[in-house]
C-alpha positions as CSV (number, residue, x, y, z in Angstrom):
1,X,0.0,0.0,0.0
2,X,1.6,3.5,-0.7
3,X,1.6,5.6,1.8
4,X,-0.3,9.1,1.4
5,X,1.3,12.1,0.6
6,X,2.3,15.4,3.0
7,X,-0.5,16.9,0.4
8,X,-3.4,14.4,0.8
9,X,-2.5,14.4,4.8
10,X,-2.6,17.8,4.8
11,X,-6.3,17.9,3.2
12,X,-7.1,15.7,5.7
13,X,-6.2,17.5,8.5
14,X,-8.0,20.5,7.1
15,X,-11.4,18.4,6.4
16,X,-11.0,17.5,10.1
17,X,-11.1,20.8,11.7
18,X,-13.6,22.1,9.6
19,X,-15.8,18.9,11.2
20,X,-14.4,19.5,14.6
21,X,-15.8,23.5,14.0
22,X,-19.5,22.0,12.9
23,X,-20.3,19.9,15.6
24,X,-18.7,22.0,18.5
25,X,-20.8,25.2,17.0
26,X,-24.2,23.3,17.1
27,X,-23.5,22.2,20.8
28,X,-22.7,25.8,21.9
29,X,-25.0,27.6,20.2
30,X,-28.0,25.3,21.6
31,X,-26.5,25.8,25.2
32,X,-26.1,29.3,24.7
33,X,-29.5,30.1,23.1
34,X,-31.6,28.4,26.0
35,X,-28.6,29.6,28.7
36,X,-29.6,33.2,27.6
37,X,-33.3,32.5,27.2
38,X,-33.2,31.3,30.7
39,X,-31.1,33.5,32.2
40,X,-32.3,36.7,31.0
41,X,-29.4,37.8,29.2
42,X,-29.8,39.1,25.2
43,X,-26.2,38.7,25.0
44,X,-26.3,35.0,25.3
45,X,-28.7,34.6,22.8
46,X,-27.4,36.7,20.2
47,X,-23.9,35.1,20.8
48,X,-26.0,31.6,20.4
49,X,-27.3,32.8,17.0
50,X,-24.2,33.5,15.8
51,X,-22.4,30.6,16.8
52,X,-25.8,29.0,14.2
53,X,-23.6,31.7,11.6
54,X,-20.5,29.6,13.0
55,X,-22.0,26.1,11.9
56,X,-22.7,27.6,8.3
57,X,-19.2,29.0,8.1
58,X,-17.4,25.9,9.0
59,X,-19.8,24.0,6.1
60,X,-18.6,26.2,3.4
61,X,-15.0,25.6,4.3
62,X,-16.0,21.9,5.3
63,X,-17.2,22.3,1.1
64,X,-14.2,24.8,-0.2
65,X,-11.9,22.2,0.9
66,X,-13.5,19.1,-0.3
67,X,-14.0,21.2,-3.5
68,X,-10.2,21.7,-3.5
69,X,-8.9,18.5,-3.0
70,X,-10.2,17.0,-6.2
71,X,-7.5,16.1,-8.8
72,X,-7.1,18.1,-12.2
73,X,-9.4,17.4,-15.0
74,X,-10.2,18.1,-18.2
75,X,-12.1,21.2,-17.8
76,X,-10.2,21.7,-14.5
77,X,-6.7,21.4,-15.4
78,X,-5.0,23.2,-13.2
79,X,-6.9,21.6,-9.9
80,X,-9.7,23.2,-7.9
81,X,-7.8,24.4,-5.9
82,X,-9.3,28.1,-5.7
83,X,-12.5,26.7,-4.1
84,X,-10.1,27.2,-0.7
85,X,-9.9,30.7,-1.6
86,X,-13.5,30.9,-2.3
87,X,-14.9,29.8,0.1
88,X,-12.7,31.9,2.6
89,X,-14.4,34.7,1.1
90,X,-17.3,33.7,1.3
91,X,-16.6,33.2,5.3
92,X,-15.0,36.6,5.9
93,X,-18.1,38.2,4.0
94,X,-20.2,36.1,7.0
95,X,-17.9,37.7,9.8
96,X,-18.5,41.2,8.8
97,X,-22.3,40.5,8.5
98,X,-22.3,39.0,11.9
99,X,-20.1,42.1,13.4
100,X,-23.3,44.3,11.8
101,X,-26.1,42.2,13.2
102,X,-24.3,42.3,16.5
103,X,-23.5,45.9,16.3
104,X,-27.4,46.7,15.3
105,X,-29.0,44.1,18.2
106,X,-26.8,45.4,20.7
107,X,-28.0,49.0,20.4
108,X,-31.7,48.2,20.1
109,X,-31.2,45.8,23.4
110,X,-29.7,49.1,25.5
111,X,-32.6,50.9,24.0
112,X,-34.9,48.3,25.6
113,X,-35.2,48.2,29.3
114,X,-34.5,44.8,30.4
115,X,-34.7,42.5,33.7
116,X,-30.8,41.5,34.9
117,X,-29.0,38.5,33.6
118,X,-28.9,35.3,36.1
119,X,-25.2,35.1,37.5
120,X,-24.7,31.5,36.8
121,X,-24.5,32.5,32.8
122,X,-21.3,33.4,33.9
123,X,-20.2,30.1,34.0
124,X,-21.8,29.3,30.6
125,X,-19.9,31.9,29.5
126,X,-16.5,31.1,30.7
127,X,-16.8,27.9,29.4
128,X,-17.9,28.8,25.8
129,X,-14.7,31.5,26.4
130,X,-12.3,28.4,26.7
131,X,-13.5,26.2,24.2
132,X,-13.7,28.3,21.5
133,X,-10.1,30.0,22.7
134,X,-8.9,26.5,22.3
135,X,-10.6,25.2,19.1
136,X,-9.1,28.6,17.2
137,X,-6.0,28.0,18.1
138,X,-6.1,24.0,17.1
139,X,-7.8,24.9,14.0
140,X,-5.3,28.5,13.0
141,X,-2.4,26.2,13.8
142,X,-4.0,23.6,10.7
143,X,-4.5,26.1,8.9
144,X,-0.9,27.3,9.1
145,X,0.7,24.2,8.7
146,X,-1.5,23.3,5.8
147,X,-1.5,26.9,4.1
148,X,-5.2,27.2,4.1
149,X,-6.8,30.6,4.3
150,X,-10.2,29.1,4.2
151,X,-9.0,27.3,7.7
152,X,-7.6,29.6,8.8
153,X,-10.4,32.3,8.1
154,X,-12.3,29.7,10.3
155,X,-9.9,29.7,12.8
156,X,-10.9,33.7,13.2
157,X,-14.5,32.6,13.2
158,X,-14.0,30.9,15.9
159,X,-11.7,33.5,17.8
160,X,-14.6,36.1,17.0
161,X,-17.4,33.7,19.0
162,X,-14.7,33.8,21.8
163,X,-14.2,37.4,21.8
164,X,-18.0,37.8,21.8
165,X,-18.4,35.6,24.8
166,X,-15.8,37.1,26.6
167,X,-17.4,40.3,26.1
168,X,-20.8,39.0,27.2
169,X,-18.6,37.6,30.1
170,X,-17.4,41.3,31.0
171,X,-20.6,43.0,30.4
172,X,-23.0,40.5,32.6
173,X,-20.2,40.7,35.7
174,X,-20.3,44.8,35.5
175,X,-24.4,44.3,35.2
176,X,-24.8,42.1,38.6
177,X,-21.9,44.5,40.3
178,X,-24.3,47.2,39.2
179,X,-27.0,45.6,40.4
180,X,-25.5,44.5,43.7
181,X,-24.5,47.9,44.5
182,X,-28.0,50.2,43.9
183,X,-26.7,51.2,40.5
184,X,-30.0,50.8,39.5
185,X,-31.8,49.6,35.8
186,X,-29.3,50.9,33.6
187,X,-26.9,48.3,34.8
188,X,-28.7,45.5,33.0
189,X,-27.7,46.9,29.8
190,X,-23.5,46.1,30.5
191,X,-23.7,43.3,28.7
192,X,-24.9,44.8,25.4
193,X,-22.5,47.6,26.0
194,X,-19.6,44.7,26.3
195,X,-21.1,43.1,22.9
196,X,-20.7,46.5,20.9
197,X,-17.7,47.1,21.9
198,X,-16.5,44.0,20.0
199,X,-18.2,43.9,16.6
200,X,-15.6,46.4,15.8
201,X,-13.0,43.9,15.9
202,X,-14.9,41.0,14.4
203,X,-15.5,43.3,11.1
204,X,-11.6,44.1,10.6
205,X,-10.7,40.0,11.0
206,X,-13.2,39.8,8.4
207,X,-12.1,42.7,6.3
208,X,-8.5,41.3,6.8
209,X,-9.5,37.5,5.5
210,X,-11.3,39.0,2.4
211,X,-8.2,40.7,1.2
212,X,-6.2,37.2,1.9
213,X,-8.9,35.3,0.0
214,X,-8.6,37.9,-3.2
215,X,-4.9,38.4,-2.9
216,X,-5.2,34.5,-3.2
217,X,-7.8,34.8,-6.2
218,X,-6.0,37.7,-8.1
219,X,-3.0,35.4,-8.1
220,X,-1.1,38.0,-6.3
221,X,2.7,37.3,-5.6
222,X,3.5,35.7,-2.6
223,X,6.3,37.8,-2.2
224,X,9.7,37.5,-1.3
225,X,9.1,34.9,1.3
226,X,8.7,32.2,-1.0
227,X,10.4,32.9,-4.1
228,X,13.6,33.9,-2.3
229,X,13.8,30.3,-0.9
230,X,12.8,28.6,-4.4
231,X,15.5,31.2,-6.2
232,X,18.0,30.2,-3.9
233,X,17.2,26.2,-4.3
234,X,17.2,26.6,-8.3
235,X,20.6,28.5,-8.0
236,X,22.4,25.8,-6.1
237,X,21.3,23.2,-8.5
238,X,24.9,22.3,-10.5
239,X,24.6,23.7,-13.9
240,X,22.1,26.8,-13.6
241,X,23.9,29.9,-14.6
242,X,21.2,32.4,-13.4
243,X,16.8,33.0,-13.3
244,X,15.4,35.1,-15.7
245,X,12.0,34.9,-14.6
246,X,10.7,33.4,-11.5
247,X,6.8,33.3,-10.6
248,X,4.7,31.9,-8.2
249,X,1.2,32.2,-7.6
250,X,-0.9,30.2,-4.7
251,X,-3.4,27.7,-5.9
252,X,-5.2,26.5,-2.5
253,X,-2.5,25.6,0.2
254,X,0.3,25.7,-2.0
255,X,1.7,27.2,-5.1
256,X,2.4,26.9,-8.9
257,X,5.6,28.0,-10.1
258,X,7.1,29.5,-13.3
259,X,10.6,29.5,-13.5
260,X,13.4,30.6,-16.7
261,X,16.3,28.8,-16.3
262,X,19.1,30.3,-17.8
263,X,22.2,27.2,-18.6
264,X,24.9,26.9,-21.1
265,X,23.5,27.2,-24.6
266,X,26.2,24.2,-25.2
267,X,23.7,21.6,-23.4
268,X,21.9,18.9,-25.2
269,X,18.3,19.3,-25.9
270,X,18.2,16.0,-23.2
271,X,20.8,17.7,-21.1
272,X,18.5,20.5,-20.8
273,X,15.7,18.7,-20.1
274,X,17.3,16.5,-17.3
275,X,18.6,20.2,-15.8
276,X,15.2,21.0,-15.5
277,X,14.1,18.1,-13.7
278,X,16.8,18.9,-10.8
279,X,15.4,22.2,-10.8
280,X,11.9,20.9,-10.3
281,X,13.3,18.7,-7.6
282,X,15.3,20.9,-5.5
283,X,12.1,23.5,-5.9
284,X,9.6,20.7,-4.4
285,X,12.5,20.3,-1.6
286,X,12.2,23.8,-0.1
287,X,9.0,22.7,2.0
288,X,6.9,25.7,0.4
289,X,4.2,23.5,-0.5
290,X,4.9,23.2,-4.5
291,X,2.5,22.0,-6.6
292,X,3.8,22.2,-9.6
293,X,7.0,23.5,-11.5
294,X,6.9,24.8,-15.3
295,X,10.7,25.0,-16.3
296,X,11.6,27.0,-19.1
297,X,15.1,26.7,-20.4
298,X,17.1,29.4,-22.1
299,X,20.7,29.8,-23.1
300,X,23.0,32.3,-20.7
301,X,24.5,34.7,-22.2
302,X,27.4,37.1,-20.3
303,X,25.8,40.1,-18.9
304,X,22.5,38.6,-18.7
305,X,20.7,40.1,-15.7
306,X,21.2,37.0,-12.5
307,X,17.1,37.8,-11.2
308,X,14.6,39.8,-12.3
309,X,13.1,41.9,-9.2
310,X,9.2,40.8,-8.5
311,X,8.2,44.2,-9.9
312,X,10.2,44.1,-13.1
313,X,9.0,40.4,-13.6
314,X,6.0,40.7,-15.5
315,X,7.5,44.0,-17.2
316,X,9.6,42.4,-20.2
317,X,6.8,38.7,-19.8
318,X,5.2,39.9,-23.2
319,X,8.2,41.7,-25.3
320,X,10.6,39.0,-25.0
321,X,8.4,35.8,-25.8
């Protein structure tokens, strides 16, 4: 039996999480919604709600990623790869809607007089605070090791739910101090006050994920980062005289390369060929999740620029070929 790939394990790993976010949303948003029903608290049940938001989130990126792991086919043959980048989108859009519904809710709720929350949703609270603290962190680290911006945008989902709940948790404690010491009705509001304050932050994580998901879709550079490693491997390959061109662009978790290869114009048409299969090699040894290496070769010629700057790239792409 072969063993799988870092690739397929990878996807795995990803498909996981995304399960792991489904079934631990539906739990906490049930407890929450009848924890806030009961206990009086708003801020409970419009945290509840949006962990519902949560469960729909971690589906589309439970999809994008299933979407993204199917191989290239005719009509597809490059991969699927973008569905990742996709559905991240798609889940930042849902974070920024979520920030205004909370935002809106919280302001009609201090509007509306209201009876005080029940202490013990403090400990709801603290829990959901915990879980959700640890199930981002499990799920960003995924999404970092695998390259995923869909997974990782859910990771932020999740982070947001926490920040929420931690904000209900702050909010309900300065309501029952308020209460406790004659501070009168306007107390009971703390909580909506505490869940205002942080649909602020929820709206830039999702602001920031967007621009992720469409740097990701406008093939955007991935910088110096990566194609300062892969430059470096193709260089030390024996028999490379310098890059021309190098380009990279990210294709779901990893990234489809374009490199000239500039060797002796002496070489064999074979010799060539076989140069450019060590290139392709030492690329796909770097660890920066290669997908795929297209390896043009070109004769070198003294005086020939060593490495095109990423601006000046795409500057000469047209004239020269």
């Amino acid at each position: 039996m072969t063993a799988p790939s870092s690739t397929e394990t990878g996807a795995r790993h990803t498909v996981r999480a995304a399960q792991a976010g489904v079934a631990t949303n539906v739990v906490l948003a049930l407890a929450k919604i009848t924890a806030g029903v009961v206990g009086n608290t708003y801020a409970l049940i419009a945290d509840g709600v949006e962990s519902f938001a949560d469960v729909a989130s971690s589906l589309i990126v439970w999809g994008g990623l299933v979407v993204a792991a199917r191989p290239a086919d005719e009509d597809h043959p490059y991969g699927h790869g973008k569905a990742e980048s996709i559905a991240a989108g798609i889940v930042s859009l849902m974070l920024v809607g979520a920030a205004m519904l909370i935002a809106v809710q919280s302001i009609r709720e201090i509007r509306t007089p209201h009876r005080f929350p029940a202490w013990w949703t403090l400990a709801v609270l603290l829990g959901v605070v915990l879980i959700k603290t640890t199930l981002s962190r499990r799920v960003s680290a995924v999404g970092r090791a695998s390259g995923s911006t869909a997974v990782e945008a859910d990771a932020q989902h999740h982070l947001s739910d926490a920040l929420t709940s931690g904000a209900a948790f702050v909010g309900i404690t300065a309501a029952l101090i308020g209460k406790h010491s004659g501070g009168g009705p306007r107390w009971a509001a703390a909580d909506d006050w505490a869940a205002l304050a942080t649909s602020p932050v929820i709206a830039w994580n999702g602001a920031r994920i967007a621009l992720m998901a469409l740097h990701d879709l406008m093939d955007r550079s991935p910088g110096e980062q990566v194609l300062g490693p892969l430059r470096a491997a193709a260089l030390g390959v024996p028999g490379v005289c310098a890059i021309e061109k190098l380009w990279a662009r990210r294709v779901g978790a990893g990234y489809r390369v374009t490199v000239h290869v500039q060797a002796s114009p002496q070489l064999t048409l074979a010799e060539s060929h076989a140069l450019g299969g060590r290139v392709k090699r030492a690329m796909a040894d770097t660890g920066m999740r290669i997908q795929s290496v297209l390896v043009h070769m070109e004769p070198y010629e003294d005086g020939s620029p060593a490495s095109d700057p990423p601006d000046a790239v795409g500057e000469r792409a047209d004239r020269r070929d």
